[in-house]
C-alpha positions as CSV (number, residue, x, y, z in Angstrom):
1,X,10.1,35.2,82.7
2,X,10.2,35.8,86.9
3,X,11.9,39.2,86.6
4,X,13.7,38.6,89.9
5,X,14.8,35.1,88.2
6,X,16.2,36.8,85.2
7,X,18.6,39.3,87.2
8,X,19.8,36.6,89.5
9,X,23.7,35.0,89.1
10,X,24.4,31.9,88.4
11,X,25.2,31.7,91.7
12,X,22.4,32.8,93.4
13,X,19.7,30.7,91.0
14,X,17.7,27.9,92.3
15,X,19.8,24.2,91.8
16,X,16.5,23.3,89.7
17,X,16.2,26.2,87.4
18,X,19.8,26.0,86.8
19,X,19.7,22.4,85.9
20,X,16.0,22.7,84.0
21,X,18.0,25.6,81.6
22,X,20.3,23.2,81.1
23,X,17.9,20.7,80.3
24,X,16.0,23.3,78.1
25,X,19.1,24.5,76.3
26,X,20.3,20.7,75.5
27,X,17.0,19.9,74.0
28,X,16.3,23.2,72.0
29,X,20.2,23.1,70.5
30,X,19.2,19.2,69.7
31,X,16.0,19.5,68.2
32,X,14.9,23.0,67.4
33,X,12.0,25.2,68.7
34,X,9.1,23.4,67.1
35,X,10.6,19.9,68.1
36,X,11.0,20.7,71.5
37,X,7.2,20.5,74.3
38,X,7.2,21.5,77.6
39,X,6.2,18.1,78.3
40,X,9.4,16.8,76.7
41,X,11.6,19.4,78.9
42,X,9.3,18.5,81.9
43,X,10.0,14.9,81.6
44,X,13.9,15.5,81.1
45,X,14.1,17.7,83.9
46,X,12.1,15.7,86.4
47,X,9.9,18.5,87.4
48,X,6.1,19.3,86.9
49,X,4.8,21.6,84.0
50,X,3.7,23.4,86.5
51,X,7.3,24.5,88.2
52,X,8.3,25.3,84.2
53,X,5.3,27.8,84.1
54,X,5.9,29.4,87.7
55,X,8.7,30.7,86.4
56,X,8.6,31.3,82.8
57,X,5.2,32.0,80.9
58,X,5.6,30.4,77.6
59,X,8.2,28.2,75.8
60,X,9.2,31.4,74.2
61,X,10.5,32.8,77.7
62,X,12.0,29.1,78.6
63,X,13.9,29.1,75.2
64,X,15.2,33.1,75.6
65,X,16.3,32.4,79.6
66,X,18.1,28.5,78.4
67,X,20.9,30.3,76.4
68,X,21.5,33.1,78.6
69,X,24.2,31.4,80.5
70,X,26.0,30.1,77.2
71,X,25.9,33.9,75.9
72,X,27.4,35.1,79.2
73,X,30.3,32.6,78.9
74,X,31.0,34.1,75.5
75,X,30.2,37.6,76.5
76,X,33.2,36.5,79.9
77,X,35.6,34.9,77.2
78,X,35.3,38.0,74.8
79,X,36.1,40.6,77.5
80,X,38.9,38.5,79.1
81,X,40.5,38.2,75.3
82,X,40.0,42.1,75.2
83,X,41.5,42.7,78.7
84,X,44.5,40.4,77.9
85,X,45.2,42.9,74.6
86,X,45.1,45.7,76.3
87,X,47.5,44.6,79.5
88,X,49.9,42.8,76.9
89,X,50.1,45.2,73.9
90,X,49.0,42.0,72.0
91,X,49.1,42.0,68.5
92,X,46.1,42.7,66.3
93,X,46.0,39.5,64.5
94,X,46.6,37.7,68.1
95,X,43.4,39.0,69.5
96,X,41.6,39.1,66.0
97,X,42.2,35.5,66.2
98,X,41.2,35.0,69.8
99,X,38.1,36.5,69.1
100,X,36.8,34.7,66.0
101,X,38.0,31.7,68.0
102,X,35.6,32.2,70.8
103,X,32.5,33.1,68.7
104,X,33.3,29.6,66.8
105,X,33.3,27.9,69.5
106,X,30.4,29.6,71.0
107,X,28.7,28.8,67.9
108,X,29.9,25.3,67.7
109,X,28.7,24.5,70.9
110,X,24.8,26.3,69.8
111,X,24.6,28.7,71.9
112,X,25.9,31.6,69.9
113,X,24.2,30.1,66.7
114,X,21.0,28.9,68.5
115,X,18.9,32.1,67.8
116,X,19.8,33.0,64.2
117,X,18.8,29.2,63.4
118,X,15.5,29.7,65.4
119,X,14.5,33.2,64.2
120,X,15.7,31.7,60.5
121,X,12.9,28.9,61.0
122,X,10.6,31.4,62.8
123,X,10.8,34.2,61.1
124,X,7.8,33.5,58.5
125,X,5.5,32.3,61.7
126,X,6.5,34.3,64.3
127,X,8.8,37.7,62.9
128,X,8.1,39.3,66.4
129,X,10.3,36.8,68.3
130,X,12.4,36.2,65.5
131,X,13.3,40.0,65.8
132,X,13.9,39.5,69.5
133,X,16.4,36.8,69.2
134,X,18.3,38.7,66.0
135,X,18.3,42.0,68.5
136,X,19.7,39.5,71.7
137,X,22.2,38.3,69.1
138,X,23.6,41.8,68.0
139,X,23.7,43.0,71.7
140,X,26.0,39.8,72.6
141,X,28.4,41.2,69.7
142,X,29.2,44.4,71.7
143,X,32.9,43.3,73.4
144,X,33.9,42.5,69.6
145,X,32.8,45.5,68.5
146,X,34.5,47.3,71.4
147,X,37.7,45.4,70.8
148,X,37.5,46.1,66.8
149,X,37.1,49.6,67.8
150,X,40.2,49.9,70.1
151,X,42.2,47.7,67.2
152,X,41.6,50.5,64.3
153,X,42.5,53.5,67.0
154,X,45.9,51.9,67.5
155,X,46.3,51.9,63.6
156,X,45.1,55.0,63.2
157,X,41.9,54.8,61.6
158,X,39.8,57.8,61.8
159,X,36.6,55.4,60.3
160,X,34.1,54.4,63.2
161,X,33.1,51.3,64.1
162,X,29.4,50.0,64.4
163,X,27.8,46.8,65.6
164,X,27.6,45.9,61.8
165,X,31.5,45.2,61.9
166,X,31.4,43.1,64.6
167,X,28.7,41.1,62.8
168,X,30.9,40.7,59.6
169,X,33.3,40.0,61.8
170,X,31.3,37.2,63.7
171,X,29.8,36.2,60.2
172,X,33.1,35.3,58.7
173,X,34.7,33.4,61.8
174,X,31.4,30.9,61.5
175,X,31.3,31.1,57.9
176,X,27.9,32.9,57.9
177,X,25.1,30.0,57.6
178,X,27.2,26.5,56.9
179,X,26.6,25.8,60.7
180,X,23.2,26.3,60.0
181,X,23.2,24.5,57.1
182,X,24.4,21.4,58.3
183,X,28.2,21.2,58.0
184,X,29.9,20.1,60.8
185,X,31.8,21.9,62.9
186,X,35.3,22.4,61.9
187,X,38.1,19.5,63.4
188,X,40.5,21.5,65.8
189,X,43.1,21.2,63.6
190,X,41.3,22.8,60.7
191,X,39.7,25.0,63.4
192,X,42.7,27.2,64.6
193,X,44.0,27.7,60.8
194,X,40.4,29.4,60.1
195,X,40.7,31.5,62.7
196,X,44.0,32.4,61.7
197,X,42.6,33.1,57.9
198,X,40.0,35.3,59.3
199,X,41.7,37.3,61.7
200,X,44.0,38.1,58.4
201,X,41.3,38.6,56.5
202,X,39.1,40.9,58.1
203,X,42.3,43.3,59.1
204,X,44.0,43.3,55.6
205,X,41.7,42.0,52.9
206,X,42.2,39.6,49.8
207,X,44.4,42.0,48.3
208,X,47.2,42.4,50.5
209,X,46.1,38.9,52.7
210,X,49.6,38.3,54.2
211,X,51.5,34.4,53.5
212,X,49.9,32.4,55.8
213,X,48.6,28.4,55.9
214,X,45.3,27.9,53.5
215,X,42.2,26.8,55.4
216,X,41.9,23.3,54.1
217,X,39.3,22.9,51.3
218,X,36.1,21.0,52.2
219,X,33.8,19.2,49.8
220,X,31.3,20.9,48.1
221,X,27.5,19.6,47.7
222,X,26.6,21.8,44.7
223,X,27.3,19.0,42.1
224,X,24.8,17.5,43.6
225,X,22.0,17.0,41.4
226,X,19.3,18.9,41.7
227,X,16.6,18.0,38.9
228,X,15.1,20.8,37.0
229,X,11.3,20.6,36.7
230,X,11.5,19.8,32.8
231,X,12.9,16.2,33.2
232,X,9.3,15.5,35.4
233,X,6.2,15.0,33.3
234,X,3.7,17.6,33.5
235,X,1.5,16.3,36.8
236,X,4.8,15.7,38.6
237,X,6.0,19.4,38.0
238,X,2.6,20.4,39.1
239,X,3.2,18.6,42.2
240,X,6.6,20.1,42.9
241,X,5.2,23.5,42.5
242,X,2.5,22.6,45.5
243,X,4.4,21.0,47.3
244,X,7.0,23.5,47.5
245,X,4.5,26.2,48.4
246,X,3.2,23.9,51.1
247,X,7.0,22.9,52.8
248,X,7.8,26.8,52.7
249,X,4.2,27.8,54.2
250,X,4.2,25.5,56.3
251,X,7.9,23.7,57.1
252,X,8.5,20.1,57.0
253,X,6.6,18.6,60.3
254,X,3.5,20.7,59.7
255,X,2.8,20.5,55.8
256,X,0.1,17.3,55.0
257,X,1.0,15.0,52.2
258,X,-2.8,14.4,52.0
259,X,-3.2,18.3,51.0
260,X,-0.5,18.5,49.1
261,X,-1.5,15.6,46.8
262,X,-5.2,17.1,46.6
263,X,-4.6,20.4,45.9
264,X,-2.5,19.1,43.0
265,X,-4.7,16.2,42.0
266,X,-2.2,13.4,42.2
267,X,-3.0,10.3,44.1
268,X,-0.6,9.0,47.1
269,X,0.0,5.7,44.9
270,X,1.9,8.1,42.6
271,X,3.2,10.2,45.2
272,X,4.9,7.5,46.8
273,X,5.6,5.3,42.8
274,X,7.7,8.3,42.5
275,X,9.2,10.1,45.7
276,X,8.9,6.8,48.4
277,X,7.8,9.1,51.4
278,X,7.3,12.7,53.0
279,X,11.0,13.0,53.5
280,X,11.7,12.4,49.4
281,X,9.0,14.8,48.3
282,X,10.5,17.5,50.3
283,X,14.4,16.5,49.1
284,X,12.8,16.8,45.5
285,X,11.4,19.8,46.2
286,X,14.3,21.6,48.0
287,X,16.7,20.3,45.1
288,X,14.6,21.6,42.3
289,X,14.3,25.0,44.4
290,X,18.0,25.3,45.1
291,X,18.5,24.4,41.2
292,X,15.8,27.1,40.1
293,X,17.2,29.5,42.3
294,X,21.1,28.9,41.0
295,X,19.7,29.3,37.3
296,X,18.4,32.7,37.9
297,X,22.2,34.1,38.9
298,X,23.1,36.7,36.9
299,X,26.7,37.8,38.3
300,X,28.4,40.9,36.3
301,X,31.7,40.3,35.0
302,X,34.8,40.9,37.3
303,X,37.4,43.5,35.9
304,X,40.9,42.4,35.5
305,X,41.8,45.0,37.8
306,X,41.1,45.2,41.5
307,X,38.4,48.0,41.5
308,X,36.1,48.6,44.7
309,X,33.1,50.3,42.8
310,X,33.3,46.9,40.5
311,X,33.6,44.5,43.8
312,X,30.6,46.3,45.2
313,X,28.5,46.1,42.1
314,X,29.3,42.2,41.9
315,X,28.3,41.6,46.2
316,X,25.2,44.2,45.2
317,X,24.1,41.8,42.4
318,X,24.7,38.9,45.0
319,X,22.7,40.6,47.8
320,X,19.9,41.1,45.8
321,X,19.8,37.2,44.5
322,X,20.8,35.5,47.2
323,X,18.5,37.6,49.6
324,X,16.0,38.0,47.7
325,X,12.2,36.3,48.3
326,X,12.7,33.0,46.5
327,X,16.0,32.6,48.3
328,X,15.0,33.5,51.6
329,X,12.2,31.4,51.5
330,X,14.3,28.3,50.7
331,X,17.1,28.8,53.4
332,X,14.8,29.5,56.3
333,X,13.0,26.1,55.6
334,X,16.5,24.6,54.9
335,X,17.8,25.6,58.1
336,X,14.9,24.3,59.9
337,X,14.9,20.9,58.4
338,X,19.0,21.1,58.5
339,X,18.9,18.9,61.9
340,X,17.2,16.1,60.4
341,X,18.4,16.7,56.9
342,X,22.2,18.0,56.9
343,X,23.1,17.2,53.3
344,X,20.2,18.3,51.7
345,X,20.6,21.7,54.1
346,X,24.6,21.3,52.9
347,X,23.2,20.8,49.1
348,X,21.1,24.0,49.0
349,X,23.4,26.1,50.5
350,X,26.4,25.4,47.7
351,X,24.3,25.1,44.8
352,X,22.8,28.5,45.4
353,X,26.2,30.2,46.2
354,X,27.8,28.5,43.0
355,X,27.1,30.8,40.5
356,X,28.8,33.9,42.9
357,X,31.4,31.8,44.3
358,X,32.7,30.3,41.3
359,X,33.7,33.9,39.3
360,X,34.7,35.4,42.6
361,X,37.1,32.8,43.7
362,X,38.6,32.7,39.5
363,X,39.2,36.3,40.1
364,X,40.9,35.7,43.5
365,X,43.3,33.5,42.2
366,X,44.1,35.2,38.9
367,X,44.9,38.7,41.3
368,X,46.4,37.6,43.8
369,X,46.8,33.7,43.7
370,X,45.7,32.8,47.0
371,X,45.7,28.9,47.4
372,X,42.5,28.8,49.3
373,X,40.7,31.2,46.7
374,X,37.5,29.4,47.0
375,X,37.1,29.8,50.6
376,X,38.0,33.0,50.2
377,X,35.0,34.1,48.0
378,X,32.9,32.0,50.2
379,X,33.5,34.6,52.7
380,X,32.7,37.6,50.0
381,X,29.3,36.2,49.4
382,X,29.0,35.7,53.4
383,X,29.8,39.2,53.6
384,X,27.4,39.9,50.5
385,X,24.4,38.2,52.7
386,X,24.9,39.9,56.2
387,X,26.3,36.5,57.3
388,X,22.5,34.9,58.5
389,X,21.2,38.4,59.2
390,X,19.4,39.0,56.1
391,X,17.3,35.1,56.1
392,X,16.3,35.9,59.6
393,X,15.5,39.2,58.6
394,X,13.4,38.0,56.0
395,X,15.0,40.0,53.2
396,X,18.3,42.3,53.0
397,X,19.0,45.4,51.9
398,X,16.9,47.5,49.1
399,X,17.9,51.4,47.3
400,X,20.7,53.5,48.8
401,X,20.8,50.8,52.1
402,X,21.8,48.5,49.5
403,X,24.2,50.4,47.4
404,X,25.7,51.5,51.1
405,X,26.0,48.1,52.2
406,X,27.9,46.7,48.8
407,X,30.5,49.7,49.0
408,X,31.1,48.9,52.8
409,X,31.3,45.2,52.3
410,X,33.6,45.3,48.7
411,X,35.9,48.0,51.2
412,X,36.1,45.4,53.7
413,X,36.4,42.6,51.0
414,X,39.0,43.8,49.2
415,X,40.9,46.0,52.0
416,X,40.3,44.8,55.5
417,X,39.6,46.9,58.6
418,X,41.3,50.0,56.7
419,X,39.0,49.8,53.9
């Protein structure tokens, strides 16, 4: 990108680069990186390809400088929330709430969310710009962590605070990847009691989580069925197994049906006898994924006591599984299908989570009887997977990183800020 373009204001930009990044931003929140040409923006924009290339080099460059604006209205709201604290000796939970209230609806509205959902679909193709767009996302994160950092000062807490708090923090007030993963956003009305829930949350814990309204249960999509390979005769397991391999090479648009029936000798007559089209092959496929990975859950048994070394050997176990290859894999190509596919996208991410969620949110309600229990472990297994940071990572945490990360996230589980 035009380096003198890149440090202008808003004020000072061209009228048609401000409204092509619009255009841009609309399109690539709409339809994803892959779905989105320079022809297409070109078109929408009413300019030439050749004004989109005189001032930015590659799509890459068009997609990085279309959501700068949206970050800087976040980074703006943040720092006003921050500013109002300090001047009005506002409460924690007030501004706790405030903040998870702007990074919702920043993420609600795509920009704030638009690069971990790129660099999740990316990251097997191109790990380079997914890396950028993970690093651009951490950076924007500096006024929470600032603000998190003057909260525990004025309660006396000698611990320090890093970026990685103000990601949990950010991860819990979207509810790590269901944007991505095709729920809606929340109503308003729903919207102000999550904030409320994770503003209480993150500065006392589910232990001493203070009386306050439930965030309203949502439907879950894990009873959905999702057909293990042994009810398919033999050649139609075969072609699950290729075609899976192809969809997570290769991602929905790009993978050949043609190929995929080939390399796994079945004929398209059968192909389509059994799955109809393109689009049922790859819910089959997804499905039997999310089912294979659920089946391979192995969550240790909870104490009846509320014991951190216990709680972090439990998110361990849950890092590892639900971060590991096979489940990596499958969210990054559920995320990028999750635009034209939002239940399946909402299907894998429950029936994964199931096996964690189900013991953590028992134990919830049998320690501390919180009506909203489930939601609650929903948010310890968020906090288990780095919120989305792991998938567009491409893995999370291994050895003593690991075994670091579970204490730190079972403290801050089970005990809040203080933990």
């Amino acid at each position: 990108m035009d380096a003198a373009l890149h440090n202008r204001t808003d004020q000072s930009m061209p009228p048609r680069v401000a409204h092509l990044l619009e255009v841009a931003r609309a399109e690539f929140v709409a339809e994803g990186f892959d779905g989105v040409s320079i022809d297409a923006i070109a078109r929408k924009g009413g300019v030439s390809k050749e004004t989109i290339y005189r001032h930015f080099p590659d799509k890459q460059a068009l997609f990085t400088a279309s959501l700068e604006e949206m970050a800087n209205h976040f980074t703006a709201r943040a720092e006003a929330i921050v500013r109002s604290g300090h001047a009005s000796a506002m409460p924690a939970a007030e501004e706790l709430a405030g903040l998870a209230e702007a990074i919702l609806d920043a993420a609600c509205g795509g920009g704030l969310l638009s690069p971990s959902w790129l660099a999740a679909g990316l990251g097997t193709r191109l790990p380079a710009f997914a890396a950028e767009l993970q690093a651009a996302q951490a950076a924007r994160m500096e006024p929470v962590r600032e603000a998190l950092a003057d909260i525990a000062r004025s309660k006396g807490l000698a611990r320090a605070i890093s970026i990685d708090d103000a990601l949990d923090f950010g991860s819990l007030s979207v509810e790590g990847s269901a944007l991505l993963m095709g729920f809606a956003p929340p109503p308003a009305e729903r919207r102000k009691v999550l904030v409320a829930r994770v503003a209480a949350l993150f500065e006392h814990g589910v232990l001493a989580l203070p009386p306050g309204t439930p965030v309203p249960e949502r439907a879950s999509e894990a009873a959905a069925k999702a057909p293990p390979g042994r009810e398919h005769p033999t050649h139609l397991r075969r072609l699950l197994e290729v075609a899976a391999e192809h969809f997570l090479r290769e991602g929905f648009e790009a993978a050949s049906l043609g190929e995929i029936g080939a390399e796994a000798k079945v004929g398209r007559g059968t192909l389509y006898r059994h799955f109809a089209s393109k689009a049922g092959l790859f819910d089959a496929v997804l499905r039997h994924l999310a089912a294979q990975v659920a089946e391979t859950a192995r969550p240790p048994e909870l104490p009846a006591s509320a014991d951190v070394r216990s709680m972090a050997d439990y998110l361990a176990q849950a890092t590892l599984h639900l971060t590991g290859p096979a489940s990596v894999a499958l969210h990054r190509v559920a995320i990028s299908a999750s635009r034209r596919e939002p239940a399946l996208a909402r299907t894998v991410h429950d029936t994964v989570r199931a096996p964690w969620v189900g013991p953590l949110a028992e134990w919830i309600t049998r320690l501390a009887g919180h009506p909203d229990a489930d939601w609650l472990a929903r948010q310890g297994v968020v906090l288990a997977m780095q919120g989305n940071r792991a998938i567009s990572a491409g893995g999370g945490p291994q050895g003593d990183a690991l075994s670091a990360h579970a204490l730190r996230a079972a403290k801050l589980f089970l005990h809040g800020l203080g933990g």
